[in-house]
C-alpha positions as CSV (number, residue, x, y, z in Angstrom):
1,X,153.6,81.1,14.2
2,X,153.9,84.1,12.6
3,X,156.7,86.3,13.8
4,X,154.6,89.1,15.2
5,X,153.1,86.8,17.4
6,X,156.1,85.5,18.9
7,X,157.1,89.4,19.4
8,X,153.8,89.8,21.0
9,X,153.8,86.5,23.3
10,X,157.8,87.6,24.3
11,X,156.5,91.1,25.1
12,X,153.9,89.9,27.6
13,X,155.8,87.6,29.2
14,X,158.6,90.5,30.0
15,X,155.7,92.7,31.3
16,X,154.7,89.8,33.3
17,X,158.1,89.1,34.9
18,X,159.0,92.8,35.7
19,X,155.6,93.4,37.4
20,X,156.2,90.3,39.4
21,X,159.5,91.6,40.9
22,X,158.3,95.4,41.0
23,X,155.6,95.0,43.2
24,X,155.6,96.8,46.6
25,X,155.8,94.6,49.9
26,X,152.6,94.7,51.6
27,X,152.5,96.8,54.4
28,X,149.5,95.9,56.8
29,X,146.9,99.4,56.9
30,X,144.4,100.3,59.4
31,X,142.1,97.6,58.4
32,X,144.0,95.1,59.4
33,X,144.8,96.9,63.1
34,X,141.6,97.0,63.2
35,X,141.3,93.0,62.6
36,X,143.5,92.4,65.6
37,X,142.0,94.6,67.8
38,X,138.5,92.6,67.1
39,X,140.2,89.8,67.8
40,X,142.1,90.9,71.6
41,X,138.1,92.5,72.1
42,X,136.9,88.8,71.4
43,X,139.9,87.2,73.2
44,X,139.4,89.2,76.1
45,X,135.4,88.6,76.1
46,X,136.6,84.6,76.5
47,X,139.0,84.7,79.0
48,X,136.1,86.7,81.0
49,X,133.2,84.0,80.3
50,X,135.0,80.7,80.4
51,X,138.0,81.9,83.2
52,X,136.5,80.8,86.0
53,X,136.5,77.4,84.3
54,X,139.7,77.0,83.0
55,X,141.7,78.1,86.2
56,X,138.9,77.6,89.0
57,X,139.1,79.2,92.3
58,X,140.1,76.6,95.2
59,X,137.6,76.3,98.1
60,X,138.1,78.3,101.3
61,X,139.6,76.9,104.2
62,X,136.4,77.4,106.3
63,X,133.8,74.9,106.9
64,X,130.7,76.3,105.0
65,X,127.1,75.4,107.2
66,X,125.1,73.0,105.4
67,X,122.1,74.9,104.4
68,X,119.5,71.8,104.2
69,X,120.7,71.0,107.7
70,X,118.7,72.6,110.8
71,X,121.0,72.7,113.7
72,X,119.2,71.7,117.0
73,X,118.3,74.7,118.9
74,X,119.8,75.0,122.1
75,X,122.4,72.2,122.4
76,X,119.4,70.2,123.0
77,X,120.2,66.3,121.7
78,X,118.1,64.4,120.2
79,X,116.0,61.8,121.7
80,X,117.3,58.2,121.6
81,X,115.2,55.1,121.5
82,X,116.4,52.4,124.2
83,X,117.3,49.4,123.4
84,X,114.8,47.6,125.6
85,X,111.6,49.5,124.4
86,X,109.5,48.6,122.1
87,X,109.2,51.2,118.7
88,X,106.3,52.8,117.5
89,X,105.0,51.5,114.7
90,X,105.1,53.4,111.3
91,X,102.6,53.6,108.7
92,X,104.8,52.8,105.9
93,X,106.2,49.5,107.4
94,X,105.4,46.1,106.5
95,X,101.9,45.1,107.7
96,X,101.5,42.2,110.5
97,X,99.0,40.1,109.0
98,X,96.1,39.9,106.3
99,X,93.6,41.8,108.2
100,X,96.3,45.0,108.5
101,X,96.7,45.1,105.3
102,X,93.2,44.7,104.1
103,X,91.8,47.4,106.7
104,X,94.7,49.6,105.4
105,X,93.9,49.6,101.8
106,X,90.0,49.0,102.1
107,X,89.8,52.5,104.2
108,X,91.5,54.4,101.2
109,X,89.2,52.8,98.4
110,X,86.7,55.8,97.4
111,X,83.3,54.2,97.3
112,X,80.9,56.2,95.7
113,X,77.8,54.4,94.8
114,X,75.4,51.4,95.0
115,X,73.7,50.5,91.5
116,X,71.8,47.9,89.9
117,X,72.5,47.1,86.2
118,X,70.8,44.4,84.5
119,X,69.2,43.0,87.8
120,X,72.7,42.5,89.8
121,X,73.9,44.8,92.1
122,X,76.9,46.8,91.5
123,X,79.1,49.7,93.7
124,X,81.5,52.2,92.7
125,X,85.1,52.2,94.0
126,X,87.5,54.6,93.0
127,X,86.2,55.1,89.8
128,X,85.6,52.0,88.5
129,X,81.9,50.2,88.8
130,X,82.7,46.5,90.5
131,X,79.9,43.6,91.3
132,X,80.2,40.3,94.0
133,X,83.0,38.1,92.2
134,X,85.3,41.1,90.8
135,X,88.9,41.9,92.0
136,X,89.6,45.2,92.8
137,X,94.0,46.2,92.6
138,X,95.4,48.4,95.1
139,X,98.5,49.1,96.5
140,X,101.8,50.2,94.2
141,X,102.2,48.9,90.6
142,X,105.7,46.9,91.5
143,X,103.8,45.6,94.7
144,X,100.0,44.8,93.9
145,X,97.2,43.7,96.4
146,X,94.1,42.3,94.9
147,X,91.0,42.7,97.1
148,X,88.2,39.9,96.3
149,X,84.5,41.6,96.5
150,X,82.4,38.8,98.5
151,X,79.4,40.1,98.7
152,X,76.9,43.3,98.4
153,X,73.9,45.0,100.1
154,X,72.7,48.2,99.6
155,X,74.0,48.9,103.1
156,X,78.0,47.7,102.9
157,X,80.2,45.9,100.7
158,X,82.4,42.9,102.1
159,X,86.0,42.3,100.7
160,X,88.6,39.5,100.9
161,X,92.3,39.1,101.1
162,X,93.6,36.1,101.8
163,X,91.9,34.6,104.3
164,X,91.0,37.6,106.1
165,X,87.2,39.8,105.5
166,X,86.6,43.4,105.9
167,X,83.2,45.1,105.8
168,X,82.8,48.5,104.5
169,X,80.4,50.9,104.6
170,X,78.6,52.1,101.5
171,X,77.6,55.8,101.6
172,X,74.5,56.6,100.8
């Protein structure tokens, strides 16, 4: 190297040195006031929001009504069945015997028509066009009860469950 290049390189080094150590220690301006007071704004908007959450409020030492409850009016207690009398029955419990439970389900089927297609007879029930021989499902899906059509007049329609017949009606 040529020696005005080392004078050069020597003299930017020294310039680099003495601005290092002459620089002024930073002294935080507004801007930066204005930085932490965003952030107490932000802080504060938290502590507001997600309080009630991190420190929740204990419950009060009264008992609170329940409001799905409806108190009996009066003091008036409720009736009790005896032990010795025989309950009513209810229409969602388990049927008796065949013919309950095929006079229960044959009553809800929606019969709609009588019909003849290709010279045998044929009905409508709920929807769906049956003919002597079919099955016809009712009842739920986990629990199904299959109703046999037996036979078919113009008049009525006869259905099997089991062992046990029902005759229907046909509306006209």
């Amino acid at each position: 190297m040529k020696p005005r290049h080392l004078t050069l390189l020597a003299l930017a080094l020294a310039l680099t040195v003495t601005a290092a150590f002459a620089a002024p220690a930073i002294v935080p301006t507004g801007d930066a006031k204005k930085l932490a007071d965003r952030y107490a704004l932000t802080k504060t908007r938290i502590d507001t929001l997600l309080g009630g959450r991190m420190h929740p409020k204990a419950f009060p030492a009264t008992v609170v009504p329940n409001p799905f409850y409806k108190p009996l009016v009066g003091g008036e207690i409720p009736p009790q069945v005896e032990a010795g009398s025989e309950p009513e029955p209810q229409p969602n419990a388990p049927d008796l015997s065949d013919i309950d439970t095929l006079a229960r389900y044959a009553t809800g089927l929606k019969l709609s028509g009588y019909l003849i297609l290709n010279g045998e007879p044929h009905f409508t029930a709920n929807g769906a066009v049956c003919k002597v021989g079919d099955v016809i499902t009712v009842g739920a899906k986990d629990h199904p009860i299959f109703l046999h059509v037996m036979s078919l007049t113009p008049q009525e329609v006869t259905l099997r469950y089991n062992e046990a017949t029902y005759v229907l009606p046909l509306r006209k």
